[in-house]
C-alpha positions in Angstrom: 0.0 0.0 0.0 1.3 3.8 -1.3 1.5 5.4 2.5 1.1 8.6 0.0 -2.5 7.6 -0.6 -4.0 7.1 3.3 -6.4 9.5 3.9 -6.7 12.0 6.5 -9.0 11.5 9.4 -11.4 8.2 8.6 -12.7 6.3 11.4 -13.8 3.3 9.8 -16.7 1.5 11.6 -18.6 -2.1 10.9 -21.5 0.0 9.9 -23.3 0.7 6.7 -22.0 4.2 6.9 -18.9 5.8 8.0 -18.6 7.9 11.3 -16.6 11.1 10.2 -15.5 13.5 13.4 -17.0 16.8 12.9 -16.1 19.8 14.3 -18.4 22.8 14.1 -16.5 26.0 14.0 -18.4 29.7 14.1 -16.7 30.7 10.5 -17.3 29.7 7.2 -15.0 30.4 4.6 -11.9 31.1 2.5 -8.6 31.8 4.1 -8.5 28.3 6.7 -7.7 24.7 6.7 -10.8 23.9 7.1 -14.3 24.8 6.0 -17.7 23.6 7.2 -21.2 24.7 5.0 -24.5 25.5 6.7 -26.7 22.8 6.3 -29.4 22.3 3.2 -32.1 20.2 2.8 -31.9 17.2 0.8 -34.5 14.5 0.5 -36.0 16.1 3.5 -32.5 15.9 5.7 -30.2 18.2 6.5 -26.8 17.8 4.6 -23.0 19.7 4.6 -20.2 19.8 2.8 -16.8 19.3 4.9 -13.2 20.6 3.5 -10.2 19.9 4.9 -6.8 20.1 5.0 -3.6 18.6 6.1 0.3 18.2 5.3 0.3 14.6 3.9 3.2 13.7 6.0 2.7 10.1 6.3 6.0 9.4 3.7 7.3 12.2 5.2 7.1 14.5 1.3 5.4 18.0 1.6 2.9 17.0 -0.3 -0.7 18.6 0.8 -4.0 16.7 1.1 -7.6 18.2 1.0 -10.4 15.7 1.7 -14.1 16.1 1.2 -16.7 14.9 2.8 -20.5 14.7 2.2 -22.2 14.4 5.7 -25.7 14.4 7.2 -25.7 17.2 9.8 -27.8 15.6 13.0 -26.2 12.2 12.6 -22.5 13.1 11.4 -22.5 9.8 9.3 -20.9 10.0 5.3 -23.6 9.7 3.1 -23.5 7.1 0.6 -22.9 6.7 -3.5 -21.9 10.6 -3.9 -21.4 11.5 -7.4 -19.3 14.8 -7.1 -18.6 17.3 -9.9 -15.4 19.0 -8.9 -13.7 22.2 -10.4 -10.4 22.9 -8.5 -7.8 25.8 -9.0 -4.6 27.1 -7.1 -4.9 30.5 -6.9 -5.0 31.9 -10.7 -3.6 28.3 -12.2 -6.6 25.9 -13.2 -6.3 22.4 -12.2 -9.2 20.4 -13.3 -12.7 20.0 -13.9 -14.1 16.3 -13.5 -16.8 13.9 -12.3 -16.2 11.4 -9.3 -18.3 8.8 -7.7 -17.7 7.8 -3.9 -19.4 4.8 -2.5 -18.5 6.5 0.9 -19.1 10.3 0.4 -15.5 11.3 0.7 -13.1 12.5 -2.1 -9.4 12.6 -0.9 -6.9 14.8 -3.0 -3.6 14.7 -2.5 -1.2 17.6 -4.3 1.6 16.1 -5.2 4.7 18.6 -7.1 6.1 16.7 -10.2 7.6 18.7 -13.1 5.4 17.6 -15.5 4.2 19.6 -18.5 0.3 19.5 -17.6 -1.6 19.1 -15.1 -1.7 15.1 -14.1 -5.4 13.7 -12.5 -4.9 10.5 -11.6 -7.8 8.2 -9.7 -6.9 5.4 -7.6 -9.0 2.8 -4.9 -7.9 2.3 -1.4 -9.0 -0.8 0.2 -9.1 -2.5 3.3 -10.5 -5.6 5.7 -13.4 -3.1 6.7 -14.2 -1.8 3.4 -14.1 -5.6 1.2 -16.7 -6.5 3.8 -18.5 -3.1 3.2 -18.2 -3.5 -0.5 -16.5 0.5 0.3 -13.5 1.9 -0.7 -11.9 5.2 -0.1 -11.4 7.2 -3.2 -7.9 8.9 -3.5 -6.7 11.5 -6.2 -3.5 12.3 -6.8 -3.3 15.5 -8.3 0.5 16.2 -9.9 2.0 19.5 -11.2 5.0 21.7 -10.7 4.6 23.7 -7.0 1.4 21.9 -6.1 2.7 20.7 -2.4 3.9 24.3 -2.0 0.5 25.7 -0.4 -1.6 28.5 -1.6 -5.0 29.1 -1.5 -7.1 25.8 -3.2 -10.5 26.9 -4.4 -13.2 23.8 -5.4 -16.6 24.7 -7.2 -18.3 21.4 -5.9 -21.6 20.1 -7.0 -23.3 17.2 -5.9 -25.2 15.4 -8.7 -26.4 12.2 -6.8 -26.3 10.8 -3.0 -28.1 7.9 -1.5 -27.9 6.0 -4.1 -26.2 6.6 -7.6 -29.3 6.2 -9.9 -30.7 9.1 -7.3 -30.2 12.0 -10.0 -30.4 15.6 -8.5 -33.2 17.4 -10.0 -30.9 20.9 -9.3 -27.6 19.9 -8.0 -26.7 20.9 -4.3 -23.5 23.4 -5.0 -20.9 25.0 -2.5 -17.9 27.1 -3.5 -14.8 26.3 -1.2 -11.5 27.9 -0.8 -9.1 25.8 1.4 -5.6 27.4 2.4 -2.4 26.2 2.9 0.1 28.1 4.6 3.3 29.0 2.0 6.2 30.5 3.2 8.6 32.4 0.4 12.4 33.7 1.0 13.1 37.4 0.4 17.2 38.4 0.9 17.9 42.1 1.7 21.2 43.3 1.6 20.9 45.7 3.9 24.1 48.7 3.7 24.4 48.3 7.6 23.3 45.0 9.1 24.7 43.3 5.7 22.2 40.4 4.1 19.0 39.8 5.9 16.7 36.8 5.3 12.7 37.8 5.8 10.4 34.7 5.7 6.8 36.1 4.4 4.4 33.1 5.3 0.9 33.5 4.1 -2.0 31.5 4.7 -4.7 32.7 1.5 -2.3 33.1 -1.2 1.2 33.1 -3.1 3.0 36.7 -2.3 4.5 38.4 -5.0 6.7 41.4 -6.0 8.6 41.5 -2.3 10.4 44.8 -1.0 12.0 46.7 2.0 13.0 50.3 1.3 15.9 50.6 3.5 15.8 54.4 4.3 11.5 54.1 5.2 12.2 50.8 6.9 8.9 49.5 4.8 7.5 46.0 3.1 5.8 45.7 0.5 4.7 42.7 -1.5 1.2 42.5 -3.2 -1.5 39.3 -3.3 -4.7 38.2 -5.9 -7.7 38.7 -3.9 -10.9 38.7 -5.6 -12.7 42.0 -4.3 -16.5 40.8 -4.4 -19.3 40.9 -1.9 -19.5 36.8 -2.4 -15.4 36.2 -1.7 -15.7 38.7 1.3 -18.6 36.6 3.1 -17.0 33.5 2.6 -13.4 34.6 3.8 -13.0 34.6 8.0 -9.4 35.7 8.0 -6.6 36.5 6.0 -3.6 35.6 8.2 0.0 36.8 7.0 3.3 35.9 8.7 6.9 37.9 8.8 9.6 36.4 10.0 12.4 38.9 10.9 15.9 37.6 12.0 16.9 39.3 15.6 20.4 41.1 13.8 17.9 42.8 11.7 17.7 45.4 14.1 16.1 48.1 11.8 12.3 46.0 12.5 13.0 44.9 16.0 10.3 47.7 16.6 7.8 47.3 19.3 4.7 47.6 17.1 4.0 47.7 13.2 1.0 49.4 10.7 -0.3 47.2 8.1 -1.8 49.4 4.9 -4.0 47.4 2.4 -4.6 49.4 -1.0 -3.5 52.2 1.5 -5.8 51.9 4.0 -4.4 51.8 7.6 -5.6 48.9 9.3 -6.6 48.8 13.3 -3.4 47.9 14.8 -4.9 45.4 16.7 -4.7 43.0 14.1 -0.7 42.6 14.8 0.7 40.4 17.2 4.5 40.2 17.8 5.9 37.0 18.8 9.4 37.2 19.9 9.8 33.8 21.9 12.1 32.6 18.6 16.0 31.9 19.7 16.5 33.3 16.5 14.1 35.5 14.8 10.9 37.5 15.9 7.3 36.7 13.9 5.0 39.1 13.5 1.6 38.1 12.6 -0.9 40.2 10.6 -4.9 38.8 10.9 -7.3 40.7 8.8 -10.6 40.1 9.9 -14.0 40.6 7.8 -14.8 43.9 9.5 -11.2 45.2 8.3 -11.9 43.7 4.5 -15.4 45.3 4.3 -13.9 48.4 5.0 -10.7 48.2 2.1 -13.8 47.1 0.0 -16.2 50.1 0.8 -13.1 52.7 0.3 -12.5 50.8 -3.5 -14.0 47.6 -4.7 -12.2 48.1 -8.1 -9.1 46.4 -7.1 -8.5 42.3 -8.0 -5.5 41.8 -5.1 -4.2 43.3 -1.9 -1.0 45.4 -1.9 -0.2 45.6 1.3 2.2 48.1 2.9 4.2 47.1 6.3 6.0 49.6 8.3 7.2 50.4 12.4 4.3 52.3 13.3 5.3 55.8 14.5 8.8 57.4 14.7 9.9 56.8 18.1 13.1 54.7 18.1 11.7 52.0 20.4 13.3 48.1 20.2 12.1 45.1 21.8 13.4 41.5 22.2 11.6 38.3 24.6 14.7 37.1 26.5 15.6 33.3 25.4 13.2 31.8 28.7 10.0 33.8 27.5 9.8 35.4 30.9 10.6 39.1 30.0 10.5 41.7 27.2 13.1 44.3 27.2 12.2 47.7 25.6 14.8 49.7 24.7 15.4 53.5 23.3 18.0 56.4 23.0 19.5 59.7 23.0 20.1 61.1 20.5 18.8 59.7 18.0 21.7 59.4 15.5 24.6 57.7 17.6 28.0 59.1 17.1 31.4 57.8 18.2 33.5 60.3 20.8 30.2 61.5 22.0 27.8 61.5 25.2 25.1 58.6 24.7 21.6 57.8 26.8 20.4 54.5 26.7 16.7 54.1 28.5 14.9 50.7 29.1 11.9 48.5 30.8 12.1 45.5 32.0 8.6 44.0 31.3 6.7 40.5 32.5 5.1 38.9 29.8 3.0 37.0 32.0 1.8 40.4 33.7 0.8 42.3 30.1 4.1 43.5 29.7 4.0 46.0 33.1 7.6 46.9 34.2 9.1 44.9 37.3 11.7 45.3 40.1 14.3 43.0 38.8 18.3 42.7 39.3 19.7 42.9 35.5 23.3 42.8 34.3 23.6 45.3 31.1 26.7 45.4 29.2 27.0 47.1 25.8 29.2 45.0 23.8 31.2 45.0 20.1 32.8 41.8 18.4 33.1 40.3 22.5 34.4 43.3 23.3 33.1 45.3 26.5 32.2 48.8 25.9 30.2 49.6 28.5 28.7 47.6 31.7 26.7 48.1 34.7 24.4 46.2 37.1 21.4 47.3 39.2 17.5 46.4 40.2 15.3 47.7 37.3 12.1 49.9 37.8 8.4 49.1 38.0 7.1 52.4 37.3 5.2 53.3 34.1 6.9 57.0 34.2 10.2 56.2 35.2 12.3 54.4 33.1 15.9 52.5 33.4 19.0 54.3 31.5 23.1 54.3 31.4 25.2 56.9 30.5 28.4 56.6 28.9 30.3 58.3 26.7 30.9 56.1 22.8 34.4 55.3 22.6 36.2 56.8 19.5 37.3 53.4 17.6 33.5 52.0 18.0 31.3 52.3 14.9 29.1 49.9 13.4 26.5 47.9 15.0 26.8 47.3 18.7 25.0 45.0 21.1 23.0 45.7 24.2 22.8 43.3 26.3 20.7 42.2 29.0 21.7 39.1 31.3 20.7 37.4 34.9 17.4 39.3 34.6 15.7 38.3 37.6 19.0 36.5 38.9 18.1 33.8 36.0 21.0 32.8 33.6 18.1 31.9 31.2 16.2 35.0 31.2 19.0 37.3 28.5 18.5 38.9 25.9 20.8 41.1 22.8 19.3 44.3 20.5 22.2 45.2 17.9 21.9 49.2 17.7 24.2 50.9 15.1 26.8 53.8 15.5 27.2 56.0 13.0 30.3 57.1 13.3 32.0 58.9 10.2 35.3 58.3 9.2 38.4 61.0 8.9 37.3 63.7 6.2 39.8 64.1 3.5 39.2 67.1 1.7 35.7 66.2 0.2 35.9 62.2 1.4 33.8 61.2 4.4 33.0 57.3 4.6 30.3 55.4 7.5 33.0 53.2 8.6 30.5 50.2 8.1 30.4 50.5 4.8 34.3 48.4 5.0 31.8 45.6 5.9 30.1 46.0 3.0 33.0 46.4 0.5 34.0 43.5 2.4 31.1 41.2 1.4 31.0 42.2 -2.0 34.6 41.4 -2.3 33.7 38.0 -1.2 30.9 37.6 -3.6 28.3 37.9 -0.8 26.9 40.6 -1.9 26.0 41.3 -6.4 26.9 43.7 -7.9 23.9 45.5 -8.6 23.4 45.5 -4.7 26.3 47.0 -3.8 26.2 49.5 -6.8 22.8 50.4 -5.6 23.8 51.0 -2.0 26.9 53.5 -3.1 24.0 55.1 -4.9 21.9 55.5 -2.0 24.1 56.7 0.2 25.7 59.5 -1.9 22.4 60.7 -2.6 21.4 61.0 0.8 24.5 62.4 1.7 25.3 59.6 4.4 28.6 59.6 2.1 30.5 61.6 0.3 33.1 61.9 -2.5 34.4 64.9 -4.4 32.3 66.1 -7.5 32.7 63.1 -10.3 31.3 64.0 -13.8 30.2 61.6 -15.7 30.8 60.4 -19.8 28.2 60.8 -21.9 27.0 57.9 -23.8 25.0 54.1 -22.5 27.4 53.3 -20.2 28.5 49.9 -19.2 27.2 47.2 -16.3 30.8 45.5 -16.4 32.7 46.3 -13.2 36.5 46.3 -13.7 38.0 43.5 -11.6 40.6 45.7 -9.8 38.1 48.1 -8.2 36.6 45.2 -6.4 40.2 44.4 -5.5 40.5 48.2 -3.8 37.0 47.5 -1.8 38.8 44.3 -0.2 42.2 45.9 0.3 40.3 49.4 1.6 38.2 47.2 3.9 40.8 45.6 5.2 42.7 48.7 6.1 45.5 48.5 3.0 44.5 51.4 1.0 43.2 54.8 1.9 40.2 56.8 1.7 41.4 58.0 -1.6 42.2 55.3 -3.5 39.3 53.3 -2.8 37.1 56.4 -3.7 39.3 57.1 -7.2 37.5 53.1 -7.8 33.7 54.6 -7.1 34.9 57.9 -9.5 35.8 55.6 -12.1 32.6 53.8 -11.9 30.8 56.9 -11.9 32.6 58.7 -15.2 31.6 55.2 -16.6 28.0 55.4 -16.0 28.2 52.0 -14.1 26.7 54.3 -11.3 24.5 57.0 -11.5 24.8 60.2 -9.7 
């Protein structure tokens, strides 16, 4: 027996019928696992559909399985010879359209990925002791394609054409419109100019994400998703559930709340949760209920997706982290704003109880501020439960530390367990030659593009960005007419590893940008 075709939740009984497990819940609709209709008559009883779904992981593949189920309402029992139409698509890609009998009143699909050419619909029996003595079997369809185990949102237009009894024609078929989801998570790499490459993990639980990106200097997402717009979709959907995953060195989003916008309407904020009890990253979960969807629909019902717009919710420069026991949340802020080594520095923060709502508590901490193991800064003490008053140290930023930092919190509550890190940058500029002034981190970055780590087009595009906004700067540069050229000379990536490792100056790695610049490699 293929351990790829057992089906999902069947309890198989020495009955006539089949005793399915039924759980009612209070939402119908697209955007879940699992969907269960309001009863209809037929032949006088009270009947529902039942979609399901479930990771197949019984030959331990990611392939997804869907089962439905045909099911008298006061009894819970399968009804018998079903005759299901079934028209099935994954998001925008159609899948199939076909007819399928079921001595049991149960369909099992399972979504297999194959890189095959078309679409592959492929009907197979299951049987057992119970069902040769039943004269049942369990129907299984393997549905193969390229991405089909991936996830996404499944939608079946199901009609029922006979049940009790296959020569039991419908005079008007019983029809129900599902949409099953299936969480899919998709990569996104931001080389960011300060904290270097970041992976953010978008999971979404209606449909596949597209056209991902973070805008380095607003600290925004933004990726967009088909949504059909339609008062029909909207009554049927109960959620729409999206997922970041942030890694904890990303420490632009360690923010302690975020703003969705969806076709640029703010959502309430209370639809984001923050879940930072991750070793190593922090998720933040976005659940759009209907009231929120009604309202994006009554501002424009012309649009066929959701663009959604992701972004720390205020200006305050606020940071957060869950120490690695789950017992406390550190908040953490600064004056002023824009770090600089050789210079007086205020950092405030709360020690919060998560078990008490997040409200400060009286606990020893040991803080240390710390740089590549190196101590920068330490003190210990017994934290503050007021609201008004908050925690701080004073020191004053040594002259040789630039780049990201780390606070540290450790032994909070005299725990070993209960510590914590935020990496903070400082933005320490380099000696000014003439009309040269560098951000020392951007030797890290010369330094992974030296090392392939980061493409060319990235890097290019971060010298670009930073020159413009006068983070950096070189002297004047004109620049050739003509098309220009994307080929990079091999020697100027030589200078950023050589400058980035201290060999070079100021000025010779900059004559490497000025060359790329007269070249129209970049634009100014």
């Amino acid at each position: 027996m293929d351990l790829r075709k057992k089906p999902l939740h069947l309890l198989i009984l020495l009955s006539v019928s089949i005793l399915l497990p039924l759980t009612i819940v209070n939402a119908y609709g697209h955007g879940v696992g699992s969907e269960i209709f309001p009863p209809v008559d037929l032949y006088g009883k009270q009947v529902s559909l039942e979609v399901s779904s479930s990771p197949n992981n019984t030959d331990k593949s990611d392939d997804q399985q869907i089962s439905i189920s045909l099911i008298d309402f006061d009894s819970k029992i399968t009804l018998r010879d079903v005759t299901f139409l079934i028209k099935s698509s994954r998001g925008e890609q159609f899948l199939f359209e076909k007819e399928f009998q079921s001595d049991n009143g149960i369909m099992i699909f399972n979504f297999i990925s194959e890189n095959t050419e078309t679409i592959q619909v492929q009907e197979e029996n299951e049987e057992n002791f119970f069902d040769s003595l039943l004269g049942l079997d369990n129907r299984i369809v393997n549905v193969k394609g390229p991405k089909l185990s991936e996830g996404g949102l499944y939608k079946f237009d199901i009609s029922i054409i006979t049940a009790d009894g296959y020569s039991k024609k419908l005079d008007v078929p019983l029809t129900f419109n599902a949409g099953i989801s299936i969480a899919q998570t998709s990569k996104h790499e931001v080389n960011h100019p300060i904290f270097g490459p970041q992976i953010i993990h978008v999971v979404t639980y209606y449909d596949e994400i597209k056209n991902f990106q973070y805008d380095v200097k607003s600290k925004e997402i933004t990726f967009s998703m088909p949504f059909e717009w339609s008062v029909n979709n909207i009554n049927q959907t109960s959620v729409i559930h999206e997922e970041l995953v942030i890694p904890k060195t990303f420490g632009d989003l360690l923010v302690s709340e975020f703003s969705m916008y969806v076709n640029g309407i703010k959502l309430s904020d209370d639809i984001v949760t923050i879940d930072d009890f991750f070793s190593d990253g922090r998720v933040v979960h976005f659940i759009i209920n209907k009231k929120e969807l009604w309202n994006i629909y009554n501002h424009d019902p012309s649009q066929n997706r959701m663009n959604f717009l992701i972004k720390p919710n205020s200006d305050d420069i606020q940071l957060s982290s869950v120490t690695e026991n789950g017992q406390f949340r550190v908040i953490v802020s600064w004056e002023p704003q824009n770090l600089q080594s050789n210079s007086k520095a205020t950092i405030y923060f709360d020690v919060t109880d998560i078990f008490l709502k997040n409200r400060p508590v009286s606990v020893n901490y040991d803080f240390s501020i710390t740089q590549n193991d190196k101590i920068i800064f330490k003190q210990s003490g017994l934290s503050s439960d007021s609201k008004e008053k908050h925690n701080l140290a004073e020191f004053t930023i040594p002259d040789d530390v630039t780049g990201i930092v780390y606070l540290n919190f450790q032994n909070l509550g005299d725990n070993n367990l209960a510590k914590t890190s935020i990496p903070i940058i400082i933005n320490h500029i380099t000696r000014e030659n003439n009309d040269i002034s560098i951000p020392e981190w951007v030797r890290n970055n010369a330094s992974w593009w030296s090392d392939g780590q980061v493409d060319d087009t990235s890097f290019v595009q971060g010298i670009q960005y930073l020159i413009k906004e006068k983070i950096m700067k070189i002297p004047p540069t004109s620049q050739s007419t003509g098309t220009g050229s994307n080929q990079i000379p091999s020697w100027i990536k030589n200078n950023a590893k050589w400058w980035s490792n201290g060999q070079i100056d100021d000025e010779t790695f900059v004559q490497g940008l000025q060359y790329l610049i007269q070249n129209r490699i970049l634009h100014i």
